[in-house]
C-alpha positions, -999 to +999 in steps of 0.1 A: +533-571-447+503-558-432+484-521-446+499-502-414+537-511-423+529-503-457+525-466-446+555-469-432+571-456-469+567-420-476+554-423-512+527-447-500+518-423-474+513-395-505+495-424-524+470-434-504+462-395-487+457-383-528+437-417-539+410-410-510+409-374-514+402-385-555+377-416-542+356-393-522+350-366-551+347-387-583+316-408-571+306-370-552+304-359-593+293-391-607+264-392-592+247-360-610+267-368-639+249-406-639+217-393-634+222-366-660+232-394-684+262-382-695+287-409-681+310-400-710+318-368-703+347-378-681+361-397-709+356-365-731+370-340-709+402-365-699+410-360-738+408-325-734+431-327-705+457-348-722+459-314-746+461-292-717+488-316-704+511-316-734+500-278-738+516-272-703+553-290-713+550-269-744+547-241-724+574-253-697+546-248-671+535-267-642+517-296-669+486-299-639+482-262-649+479-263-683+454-292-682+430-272-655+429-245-678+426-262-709+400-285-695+377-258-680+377-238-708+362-273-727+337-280-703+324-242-703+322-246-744+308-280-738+283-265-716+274-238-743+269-267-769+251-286-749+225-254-740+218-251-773+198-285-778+205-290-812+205-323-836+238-322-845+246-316-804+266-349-801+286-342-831+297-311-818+307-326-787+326-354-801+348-325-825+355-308-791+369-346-778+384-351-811+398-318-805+419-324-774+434-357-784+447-343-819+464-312-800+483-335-774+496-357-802+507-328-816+519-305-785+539-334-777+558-347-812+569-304-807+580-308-772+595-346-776+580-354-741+592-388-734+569-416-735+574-427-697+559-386-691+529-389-713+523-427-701+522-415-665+494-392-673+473-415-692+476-448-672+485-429-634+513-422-616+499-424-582+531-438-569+553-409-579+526-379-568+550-357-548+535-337-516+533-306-544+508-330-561+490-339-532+485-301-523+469-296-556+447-326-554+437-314-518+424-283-527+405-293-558+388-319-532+378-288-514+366-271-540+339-302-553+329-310-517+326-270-505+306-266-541+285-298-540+275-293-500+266-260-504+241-268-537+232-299-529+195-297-532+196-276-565+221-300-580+198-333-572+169-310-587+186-299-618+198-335-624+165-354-622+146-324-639+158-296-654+122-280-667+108-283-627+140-270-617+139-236-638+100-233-626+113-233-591+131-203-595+169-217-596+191-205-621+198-240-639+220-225-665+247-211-636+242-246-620+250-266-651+279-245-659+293-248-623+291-283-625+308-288-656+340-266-641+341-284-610+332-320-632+367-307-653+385-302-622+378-333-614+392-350-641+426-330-639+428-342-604+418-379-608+442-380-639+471-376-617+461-408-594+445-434-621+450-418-652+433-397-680+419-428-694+397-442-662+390-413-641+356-412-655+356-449-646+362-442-610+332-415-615+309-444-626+312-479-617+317-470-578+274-448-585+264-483-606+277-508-577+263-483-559+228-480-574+220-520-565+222-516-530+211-480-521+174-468-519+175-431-521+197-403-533+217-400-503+228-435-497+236-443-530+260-416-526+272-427-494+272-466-508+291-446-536+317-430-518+328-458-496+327-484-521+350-461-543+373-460-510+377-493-510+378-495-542+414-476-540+426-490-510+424-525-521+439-512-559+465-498-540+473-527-518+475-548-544+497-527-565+521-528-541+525-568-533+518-576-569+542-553-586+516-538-609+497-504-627+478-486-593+456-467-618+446-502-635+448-519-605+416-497-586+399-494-615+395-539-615+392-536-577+360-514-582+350-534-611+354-568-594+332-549-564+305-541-590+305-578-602+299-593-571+271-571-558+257-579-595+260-609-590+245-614-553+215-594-561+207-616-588+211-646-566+193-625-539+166-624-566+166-656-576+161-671-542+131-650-532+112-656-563+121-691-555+106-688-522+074-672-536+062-701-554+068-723-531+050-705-505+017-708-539+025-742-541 
């Protein structure tokens, strides 16, 4: 059955418009967050949004709602801790991840959420996003690509260098803080199409595929973005003939991607420095 008859089902049609949408942002993000070496902090957050998950059925509230809230209000207080430069800095980070996976266990043992529920959220559900869902995801993809096009060139400052950044007159502590909300929203949106546990891998293998075969900022984002599109439509592709997990199933796809570019840059090497000493001998 070929892609174009595959759209042809109306949850597929939902699947692939909110995996795009979450392909274009997530490298968009992952590429400050990379070269701010802090590739974790999509894993850290994604805990914190498990809590604002659970939080949200304990609440009997939209559970998307509950996680934006409770996830922004991490990131800001990650943000703060991270200001402060201190030694025990990554300590204090970790307690705020810890933090977030010891609420949702307990949120949901009071709410009895079923496991299928809770197993959506962590491993995706992109399948079962409803038009509601894709709406949300939408507008949170407006929100990253309005924010990063319009502070594009402060963002790539702050990110490579913080200290020339602040001597050039931008405000690097408003920067960092709006990237860590709009990193959080992120997450919340990503979670619904691969899951809390690899969004941030969707934020970071498509930037390090990406990194071997762009030469500049720019194009390793662009190299980012569409090798994270691919990345999805494949996963998605695949989900469907194989029968299997979507969220798992993009996340190989992109990884598989990274392998082989790896791997034929190596080659790539391999033969040139070949060719050199031949052309001394």
């Amino acid at each position: 059955m070929p892609v174009i008859e595959i759209l042809q089902y109306d949850f597929m049609q939902r699947a692939f418009l909110a995996g795009i949408i979450i392909a274009i942002i997530c490298p968009l993000l992952g590429m400050f967050i990379v070269v701010r070496r802090q590739s974790l902090i999509g894993d850290g957050l994604g805990h914190i949004a498990f809590a604002g998950v659970t939080g949200g059925y304990l609440a009997g509230i939209y559970p998307a709602a509950g996680a934006f809230a409770l996830t922004i209000a991490g990131a800001v207080g990650i943000e703060f801790v991270r200001r402060q430069r201190m030694q025990m800095a990554d300590t204090a980070l970790a307690i705020f991840f810890y933090a977030g996976i010891a609420l949702a266990i307990i949120f949901s043992t009071i709410t009895r959420i079923p496991s299928t529920g809770l197993l959506g959220f962590l491993f995706g559900s992109i399948l079962t996003v409803s038009w509601q869902d894709v709406a949300v995801i939408a507008g949170c993809g407006f929100i990253v690509i309005a924010f990063v096009v319009s502070y594009f060139d402060r963002l790539v400052l702050v990110a490579f260098d913080e200290d020339v950044a602040c001597v050039a007159g931008i405000r690097t502590g408003a920067v960092n803080m709006a990237l860590s909300i709009v990193t959080a929203i992120t997450v919340v949106a990503g979670m619904m199409v691969v899951g809390i546990l690899m969004v941030s891998a969707l934020m970071i293998v498509p930037v390090a595929a990406a990194e071997q075969l762009g030469r500049g900022f720019k194009a390793t984002l662009v190299w980012a973005v569409g090798l994270a599109v691919l990345s999805v439509g494949s996963g998605l592709t695949f989900a469907f003939y194989l029968d299997i997990a979507p969220g798992g199933s993009i996340i190989m796809t992109a990884i598989i991607l990274y392998i082989i570019i790896a791997a034929a840059r190596q080659v790539r090497y391999i033969w040139q420095r070949a060719g050199r000493t031949q052309s001394y001998t």
